[in-house]
C-alpha positions in Angstrom: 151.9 87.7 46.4 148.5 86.3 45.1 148.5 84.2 48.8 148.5 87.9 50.5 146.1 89.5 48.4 143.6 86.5 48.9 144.1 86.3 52.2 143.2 90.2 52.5 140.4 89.9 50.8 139.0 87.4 53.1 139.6 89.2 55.8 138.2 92.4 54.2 134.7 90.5 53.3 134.3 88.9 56.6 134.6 92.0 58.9 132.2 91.7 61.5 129.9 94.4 62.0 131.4 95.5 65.3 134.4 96.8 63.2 132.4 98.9 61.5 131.3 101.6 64.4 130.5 104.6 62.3 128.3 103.2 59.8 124.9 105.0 59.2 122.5 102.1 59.6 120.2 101.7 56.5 116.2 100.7 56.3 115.4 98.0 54.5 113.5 98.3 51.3 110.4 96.8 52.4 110.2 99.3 55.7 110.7 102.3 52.9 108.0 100.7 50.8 105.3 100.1 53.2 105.9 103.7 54.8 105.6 105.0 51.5 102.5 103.5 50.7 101.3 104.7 54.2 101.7 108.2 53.2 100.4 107.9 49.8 97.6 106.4 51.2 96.6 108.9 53.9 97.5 111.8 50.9 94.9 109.9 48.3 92.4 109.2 51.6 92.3 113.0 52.4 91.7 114.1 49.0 89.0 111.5 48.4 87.3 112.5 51.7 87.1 116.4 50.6 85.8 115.4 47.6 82.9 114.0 49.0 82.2 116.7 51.8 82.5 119.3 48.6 79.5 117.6 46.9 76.8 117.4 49.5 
């Protein structure tokens, strides 16, 4: 019995990713991050930039 249940759970941790056909593909942190930063830096670039075209 504990023979079988090993043995299924090796086979459950190594499936290969061609098992798995409708799985919704996830970014990776660090693509998140650095498009985040993108945007907050265009937002905080635009806001700086009207500042300074208000004040002359």
């Amino acid at each position: 019995m504990l023979a079988r249940i090993t043995l299924s759970a090796i086979l459950l941790l190594s499936a290969s990713p061609a098992m798995a056909q409708n799985v919704a593909q996830v970014p990776e942190a660090s693509a998140l991050t650095l498009f985040a930063l993108g945007i907050a830096g265009v937002i905080i670039g635009r806001r700086l930039s009207m500042r300074k075209s208000d004040e002359d």
